[in-house]
C-alpha positions, 0 to 999 in steps of 0.5 A: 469625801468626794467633795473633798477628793474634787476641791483637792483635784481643782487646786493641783489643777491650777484653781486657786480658790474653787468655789461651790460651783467649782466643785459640784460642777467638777463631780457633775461631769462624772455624774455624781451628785455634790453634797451642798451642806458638806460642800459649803462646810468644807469651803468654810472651814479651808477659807484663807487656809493654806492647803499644805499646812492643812495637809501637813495638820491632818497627817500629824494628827493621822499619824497619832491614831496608830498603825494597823494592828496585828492583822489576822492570818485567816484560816481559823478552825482545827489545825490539820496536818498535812502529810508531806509528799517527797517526790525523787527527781528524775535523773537525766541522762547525758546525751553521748555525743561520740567524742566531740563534734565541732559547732560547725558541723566537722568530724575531727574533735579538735584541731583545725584552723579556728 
């Protein structure tokens, strides 16, 4: 798999056709070590193939295998019943601001020249 995750990277890279070398010195930089059995099968079968028609192979026969199944929900063991707490919310009380004051800080509640 990671040579193939290198071969992939080389070609969005601009390298046209990487070789053997290519590849090993690409995962080297990252310190990990290339398969060279893997590495010249994988070269061999992708020979004078186009990549995107290759990509465009395996997704058809990706999308034949299926999707996930159903998924477990976890949890597992016997149902326990919770019991359900209702808590009454605390009423605010309305600040009496004596009949109104202007933002700016004025006595009368209204009028004025604004």
């Amino acid at each position: 798999m990671k040579e193939v995750a290198a071969y992939l990277m080389l070609k969005l890279g601009g390298n046209d056709s990487p070789t053997a070398a290519d590849v090993t010195s690409a995962l080297s930089t990252v310190g990990v070590e290339a398969d060279s059995e893997l590495l010249s099968k994988l070269l061999s079968s992708l020979d004078g193939k186009d990549l995107a028609e290759v990509m465009e192979a395996g997704k058809e026969m990706v999308v034949k295998l299926g999707g996930g199944g159903g998924g477990g929900g976890g949890g597992g063991g016997a149902a326990v019943e919770e019991e359900v707490v209702e808590e009454e919310p605390e009423e605010e009380e309305e600040a009496d601001i004596g009949g109104g004051m202007d933002m700016f800080g004025g006595d009368d509640a209204g009028g004025g020249d604004y």
